[in-house]
N, C-alpha and C positions, 0 to 999 in steps of 0.2 A: 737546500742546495741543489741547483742545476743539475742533470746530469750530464755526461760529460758528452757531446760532440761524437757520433758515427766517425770513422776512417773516412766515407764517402763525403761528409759534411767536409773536412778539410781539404781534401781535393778539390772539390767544385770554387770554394773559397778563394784557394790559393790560383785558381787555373786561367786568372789572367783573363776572365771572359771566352770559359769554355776553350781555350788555346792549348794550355800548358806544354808538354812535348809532342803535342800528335804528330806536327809535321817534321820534326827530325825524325821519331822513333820510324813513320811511314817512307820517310826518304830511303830508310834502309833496307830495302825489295829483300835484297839476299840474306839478312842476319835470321839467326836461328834461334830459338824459342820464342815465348811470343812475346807480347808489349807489357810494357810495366804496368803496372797497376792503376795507375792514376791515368795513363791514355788510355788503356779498357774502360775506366769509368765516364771519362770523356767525352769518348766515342759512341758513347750511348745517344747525346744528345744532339752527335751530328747525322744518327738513324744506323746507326751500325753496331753491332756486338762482334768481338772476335768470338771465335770458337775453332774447334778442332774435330777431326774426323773420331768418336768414341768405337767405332767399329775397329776401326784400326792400332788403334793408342798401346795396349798391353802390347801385340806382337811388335811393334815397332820398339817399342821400351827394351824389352826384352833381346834385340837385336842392336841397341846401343843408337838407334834412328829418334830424333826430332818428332814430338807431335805432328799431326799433319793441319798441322794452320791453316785458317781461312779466315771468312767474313761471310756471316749473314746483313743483308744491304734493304732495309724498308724503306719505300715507298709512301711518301704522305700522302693522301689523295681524299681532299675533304667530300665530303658525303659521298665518295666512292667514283666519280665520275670522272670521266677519260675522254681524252679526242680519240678520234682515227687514228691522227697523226701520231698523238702523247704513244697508242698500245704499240704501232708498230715500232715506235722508237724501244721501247721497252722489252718487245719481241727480242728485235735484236742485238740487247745484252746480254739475253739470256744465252747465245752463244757466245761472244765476242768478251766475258767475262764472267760467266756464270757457270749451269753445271747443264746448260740446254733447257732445264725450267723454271717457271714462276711459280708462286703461289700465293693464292688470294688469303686476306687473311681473315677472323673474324670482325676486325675494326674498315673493314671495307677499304684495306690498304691492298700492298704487293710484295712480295717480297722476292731478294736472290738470295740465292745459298751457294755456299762453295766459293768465291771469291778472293784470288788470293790477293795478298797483301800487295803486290806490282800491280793489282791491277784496278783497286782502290780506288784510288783518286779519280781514274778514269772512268768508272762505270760510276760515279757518283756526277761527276762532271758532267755526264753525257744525258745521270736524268735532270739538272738542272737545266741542260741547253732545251730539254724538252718542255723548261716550262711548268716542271715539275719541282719537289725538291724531299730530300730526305730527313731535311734538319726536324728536332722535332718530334721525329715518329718515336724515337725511341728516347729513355732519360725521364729524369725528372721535372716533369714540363707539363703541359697540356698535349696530348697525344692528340692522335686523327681526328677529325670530330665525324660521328656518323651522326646518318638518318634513313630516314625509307629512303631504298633505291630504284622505286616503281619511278618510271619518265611522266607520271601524268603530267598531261599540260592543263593543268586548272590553278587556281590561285595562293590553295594548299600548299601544293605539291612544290610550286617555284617559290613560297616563299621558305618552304625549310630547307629547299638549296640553298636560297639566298643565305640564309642567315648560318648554315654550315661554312658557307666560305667566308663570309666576313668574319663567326668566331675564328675561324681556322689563321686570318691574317692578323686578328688582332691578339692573338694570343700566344703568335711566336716570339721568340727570344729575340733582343733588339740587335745581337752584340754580333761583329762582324767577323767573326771568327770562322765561320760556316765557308766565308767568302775567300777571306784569305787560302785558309789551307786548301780545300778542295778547287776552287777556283780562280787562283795563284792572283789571287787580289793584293794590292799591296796593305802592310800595317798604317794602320792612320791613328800615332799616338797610344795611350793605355786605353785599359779594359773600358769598355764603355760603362755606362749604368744602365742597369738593368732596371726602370721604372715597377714594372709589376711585381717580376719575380724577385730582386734584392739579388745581391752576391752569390749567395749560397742558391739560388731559385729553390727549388719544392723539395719537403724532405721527402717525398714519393712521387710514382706516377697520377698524373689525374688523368680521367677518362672524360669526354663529354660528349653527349649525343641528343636530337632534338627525334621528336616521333607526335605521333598522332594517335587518337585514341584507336581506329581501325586498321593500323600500321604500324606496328611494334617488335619487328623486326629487329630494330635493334637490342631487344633487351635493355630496357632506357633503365629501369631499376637497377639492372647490375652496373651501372656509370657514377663516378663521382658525384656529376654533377648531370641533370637531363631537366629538359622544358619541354613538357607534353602541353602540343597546342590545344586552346579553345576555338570556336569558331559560330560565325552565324550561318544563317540558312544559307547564306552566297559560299561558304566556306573561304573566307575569309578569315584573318587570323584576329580574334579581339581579347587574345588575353594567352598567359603559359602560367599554366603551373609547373613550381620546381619543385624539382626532388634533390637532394642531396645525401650519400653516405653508403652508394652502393659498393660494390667490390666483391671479388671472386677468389682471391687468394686466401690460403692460410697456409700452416703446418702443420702434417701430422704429428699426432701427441704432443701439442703443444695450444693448450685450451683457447688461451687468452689471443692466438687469431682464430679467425672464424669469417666464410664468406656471410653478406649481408647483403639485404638488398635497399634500396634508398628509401628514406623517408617523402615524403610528401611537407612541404616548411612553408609555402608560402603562395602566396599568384600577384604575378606582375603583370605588366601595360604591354599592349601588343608590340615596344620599340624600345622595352628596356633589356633584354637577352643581354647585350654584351655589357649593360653597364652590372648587372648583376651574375654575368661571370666573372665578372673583375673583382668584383668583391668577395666573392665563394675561393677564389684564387689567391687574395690576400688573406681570408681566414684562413685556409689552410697552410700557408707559408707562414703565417704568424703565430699558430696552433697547435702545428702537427708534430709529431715525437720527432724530433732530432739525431734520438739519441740511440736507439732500436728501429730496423731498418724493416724489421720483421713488425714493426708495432706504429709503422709509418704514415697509413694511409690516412685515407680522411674518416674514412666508415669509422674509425675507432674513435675519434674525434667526436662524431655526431653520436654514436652509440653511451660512450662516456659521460659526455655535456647535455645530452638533450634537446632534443629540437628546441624548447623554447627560449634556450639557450642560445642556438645559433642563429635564430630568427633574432633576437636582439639585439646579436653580434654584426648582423647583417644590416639591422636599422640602425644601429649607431653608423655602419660605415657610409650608407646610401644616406643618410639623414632623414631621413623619414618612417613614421613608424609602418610596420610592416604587417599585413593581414596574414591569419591563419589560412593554411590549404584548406580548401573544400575536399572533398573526398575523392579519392583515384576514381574517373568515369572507367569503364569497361575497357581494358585493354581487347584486342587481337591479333591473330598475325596470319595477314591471308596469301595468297597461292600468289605467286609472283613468276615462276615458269613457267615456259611452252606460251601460247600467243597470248597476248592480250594489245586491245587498244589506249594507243596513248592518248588520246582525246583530240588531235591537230589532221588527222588524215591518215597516220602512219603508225606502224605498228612497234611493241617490241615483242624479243623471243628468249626467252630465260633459259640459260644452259645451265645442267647440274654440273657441279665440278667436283668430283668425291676426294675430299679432302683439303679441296680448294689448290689442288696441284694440277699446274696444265704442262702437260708434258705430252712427245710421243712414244707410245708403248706400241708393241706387236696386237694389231686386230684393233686401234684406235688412237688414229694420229691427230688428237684433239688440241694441240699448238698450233700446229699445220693448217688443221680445219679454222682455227678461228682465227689466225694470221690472212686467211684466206679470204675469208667471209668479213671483215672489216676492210682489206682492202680492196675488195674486189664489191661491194655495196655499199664502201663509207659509213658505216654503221660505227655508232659511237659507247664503250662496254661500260657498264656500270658495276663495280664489283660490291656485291652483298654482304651484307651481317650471316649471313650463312656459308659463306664463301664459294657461293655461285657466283657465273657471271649474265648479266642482262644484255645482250644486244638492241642496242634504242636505235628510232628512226629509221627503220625499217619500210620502205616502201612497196604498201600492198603487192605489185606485181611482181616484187623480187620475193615475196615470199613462196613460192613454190622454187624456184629456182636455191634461198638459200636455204630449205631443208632438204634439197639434192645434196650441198654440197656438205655439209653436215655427216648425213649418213654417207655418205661416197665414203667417208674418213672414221666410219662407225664409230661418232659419237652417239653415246645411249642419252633420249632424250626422256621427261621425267615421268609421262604418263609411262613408262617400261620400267621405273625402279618403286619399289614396295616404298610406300608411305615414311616406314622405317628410315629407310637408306636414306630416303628424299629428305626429310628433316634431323640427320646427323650430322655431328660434327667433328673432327679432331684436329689436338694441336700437333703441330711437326715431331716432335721429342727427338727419340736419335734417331740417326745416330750425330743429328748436329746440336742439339740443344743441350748446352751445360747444366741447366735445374730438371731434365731429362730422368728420373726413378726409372721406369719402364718403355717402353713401347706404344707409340702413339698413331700417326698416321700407317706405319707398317704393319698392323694388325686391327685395325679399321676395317676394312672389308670382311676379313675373318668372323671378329666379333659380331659385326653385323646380320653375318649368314648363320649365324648360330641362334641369334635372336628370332630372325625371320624365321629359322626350323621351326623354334616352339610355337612362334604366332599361326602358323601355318597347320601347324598341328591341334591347334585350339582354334581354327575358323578364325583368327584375327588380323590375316596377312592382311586385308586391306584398311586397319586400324591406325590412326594419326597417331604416331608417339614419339617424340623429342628423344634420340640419345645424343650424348656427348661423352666424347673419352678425351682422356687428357693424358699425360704420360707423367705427372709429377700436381700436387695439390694446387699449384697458383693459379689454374683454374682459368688459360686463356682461350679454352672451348667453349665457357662458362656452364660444368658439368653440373654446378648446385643449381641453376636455375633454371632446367630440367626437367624432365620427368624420370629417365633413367639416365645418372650419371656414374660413369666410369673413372676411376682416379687411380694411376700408378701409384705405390708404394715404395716398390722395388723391383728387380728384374723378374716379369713373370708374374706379376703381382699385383692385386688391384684392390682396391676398397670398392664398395657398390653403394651408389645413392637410388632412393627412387623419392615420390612421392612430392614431386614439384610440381607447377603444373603448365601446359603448352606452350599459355601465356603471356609465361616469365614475372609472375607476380606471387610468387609462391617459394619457398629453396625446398629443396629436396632432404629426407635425411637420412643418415648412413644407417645401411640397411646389416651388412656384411664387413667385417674389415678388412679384412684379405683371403683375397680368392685369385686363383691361378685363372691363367686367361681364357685356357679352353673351357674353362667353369662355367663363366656367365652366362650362355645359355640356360645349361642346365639348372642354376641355380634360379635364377628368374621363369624356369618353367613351371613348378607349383603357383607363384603367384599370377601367370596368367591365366591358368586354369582354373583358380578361384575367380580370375576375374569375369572370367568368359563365360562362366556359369552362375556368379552373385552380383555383376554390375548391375548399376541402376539403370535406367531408359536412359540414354543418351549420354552416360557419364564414361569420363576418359582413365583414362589408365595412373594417370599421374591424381587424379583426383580420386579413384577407388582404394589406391595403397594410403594418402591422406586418411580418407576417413577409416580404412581398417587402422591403421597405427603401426610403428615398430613394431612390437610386442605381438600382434596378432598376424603380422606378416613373415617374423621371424619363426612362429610355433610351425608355418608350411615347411620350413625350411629340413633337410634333410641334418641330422645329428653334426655330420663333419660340416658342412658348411655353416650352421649356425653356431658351430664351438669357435 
């Protein structure tokens, strides 16, 4: 017997083509609590989550006050890339609707935070008129698609834009819904049909992203579904292999999820990408649990079945039979800030963004500076899998001029931040994220400076090391794929991973299960101390906790932190 149908599964069903009440529940600016359940889930896949201020909630409760409602508002922006025109449009919601900042995200998106419900329509509206659009980012769908965000102008480089956007257009929802509500289209008849995705579309998120064997950036193994290019000597594209079944989410103490990174299933023809997204897209809408939302994804799918499983799956749907992957070539993921040549005349210039929040703070007006510097050079931003941004098209003579204006506004550029910092990541948590455990982006730089103490103290300040913190297990820093991953628990409270490796070809594994925040330092200071004194010649930090093991990493550990 079946089992029975998610609450989500029925919603999506019943929702008329993504419709159901969004736009009455939204017409009502002024009603208080928030939206019913089924336009929360909705709203997922027109790029938006409501949420509430968690900072404020208890004392408001307590004084008989109303949550303090809002909207977090994503930005789809396939392989990351922006006009001039698109950022300054965008700029300028972040005041006119927002909370004064953006934030970059790890899928090479945008996002606003803080948006109240009056003001909705219109900040979604306004990125549309840009040309942009939110539908999509968020939901049970095909999310952002990334890939490397280097601007080279070679034959590489533009064909995994290319094909980032064409997946990106051909894998959104058909159904006119997006259009109506948000931009007062009128209704033309019922729910459309949805060709790819069915009624219900996806019992989960899918992920997809394209990379190259020297540009992996994106963490392509942590993606549902990812096509790492082949290439000839011209680097030209003659062939991808796919991977499918990666994923970053789980639950603590609860076994049976578990982040994974994808398999390697297959290698296709340099012009089949979308015909076999479309199929990876219909095994999983045709496959995946229904029924546990928590047991949703694809990973578990392919973990379960077995590659040679879905490779059959795959050849019955494509009709043809289907070759085995040849072996993962050599991932890497190289230096992408501060100058480099794009190959055409002109340059770009990679700013660190810690946290991937561009806001103005006291001693670094870095919205300002780069409000500045795009419209005042035309320079077009690229936003990262790391959640930096790239400034492209940089013309050689402007380049003294826009590291004037840069520092004029003391933005800290990346040769000034420890290797550490330069390759961390966190997700937002609170105080707006409802799957929010602990503390995420607001004790990032903390953790950080604690790390950097002991590196520094062991001679390893200038040592390459991946961290990631997350502020709750789903994992959208991607903390397992790693070298040192951080995972909220609880308030104040962290799990510890290490032993991933730079790469992203590797997961990390749980070192410590809970440890308080100012711990992390301290607790990760015997194992660099072993490492700084027993490393091999040229071996990394995520790869010496691998080959020591749990069990011999954990005996460094002090009594209290390893009980």
């Amino acid at each position: 017997m079946a089992a029975k149908p998610s609450g989500a599964e029925a919603i999506k069903s019943a929702s008329a083509g993504l419709r159901g009440t969004i736009a009455e529940e939204l017409a009502q600016a002024d009603a208080p609590g928030g939206l019913s359940e089924a336009a929360y889930t909705l709203l997922k896949f027109h790029g938006t989550y409501e949420q509430f201020d968690r900072d404020t909630a208890t004392a408001r409760k307590q004084s008989g006050q109303d949550k303090d409602w809002q909207f977090m508002v994503r930005v789809r922006a396939p392989a990351g890339r922006l006009t001039a025109a698109q950022w300054l449009a965008l700029d300028a919601l972040a005041d006119e609707d927002s909370d004064g900042t953006m934030r970059l995200t790890t899928r090479q998106g945008l996002q606003f935070h803080t948006v109240r419900r009056g003001k909705l329509t219109h900040c979604i509206a306004s990125i549309e008129a840009a040309l942009l659009t939110t539908m999509a980012a968020c939901g049970d769908v095909a999310r952002n698609i990334t890939t490397s965000p280097a601007p080279r102008r070679d034959a590489l480089h533009a064909r995994l834009e290319r094909e980032a956007f064409a997946l990106s257009a051909a894998l959104l929802p058909r159904t006119r819904a997006h259009h109506e509500i948000f931009l007062q289209g009128e209704r033309v008849g019922e729910a459309e049909e949805e060709p790819l995705y069915g009624p219900a579309y996806l019992p989960r998120k899918f992920k997809t992203s394209l990379a190259h064997p020297a540009d992996n950036t994106p963490d392509i193994l942590s993606n549902d579904l990812g096509f790492i290019a082949q290439t000839d000597e011209a680097g030209e594209v003659t062939g991808w292999i796919v991977t499918i079944g990666g994923g970053m989410g789980m639950t603590h103490n609860k076994p049976a999820t578990y982040p994974r990174l994808a398999d390697p299933i297959t290698v296709i023809g340099p012009d089949e990408v979308e015909a076999m997204a479309r199929a990876v897209v219909r095994l999983f809408r045709d496959h995946g649990d229904r029924s546990d939302r928590r047991h949703a994804r694809l990973k578990y799918v392919v973990a379960e079945r077995g590659v040679e499983w879905v490779r059959e799956r795959l050849s019955e749907d494509l009709g043809r039979p289907l070759p085995p992957a040849p072996p993962l070539p050599r991932l890497e993921v190289p230096e992408l800030l501060g100058w480099h040549e794009q190959g055409d005349g002109r340059l770009w210039f990679g700013v660190p963004i810690p946290s991937g929040r561009i806001a103005d703070r006291p001693g670094m007006r870095l919205r300002t500076a780069l409000r500045e510097a795009v419209s005042r050079f035309g320079l077009d931003p690229i936003a990262t899998p790391q959640q930096d941004l790239i400034l492209s098209n940089v013309r050689p003579e402007d380049r003294a001029a826009l590291e004037a204006l840069l520092r004029g506004h003391g933005v800290v550029f990346a040769e000034e931040l420890s290797p550490l910092a330069r390759w961390s990541l966190s997700c937002t948590a609170l105080p707006t994220c409802g799957q929010a455990l602990a503390e995420g982006e607001r004790v990032h730089a903390p953790i950080v400076a604690q790390v950097q103490a002991s590196l520094a103290r062991h001679g390893l300040l200038g040592e390459r090391i991946s961290l990631r913190l997350t502020g709750c297990p789903n994992g959208c820093a991607r903390p397992y794929a790693g070298e040192i991953g951080v995972v909220g628990r609880s308030p104040g409270i962290y799990a510890l991973f290490v032993g991933g490796d730079f790469e992203g070809t590797r997961l990390s594994f749980p070192l410590v299960d809970k440890l308080r925040t100012e711990a992390v330092g301290a607790t990760l200071d015997p194992l660099l101390a072993r490492f700084a004194s027993e490393r091999e010649p040229g071996e990394a930090f995520g790869d010496f906790c691998h080959r020591q093991g749990p069990d011999a990493l954990r005996a460094l550990l002090t009594p209290a932190v390893a009980a």
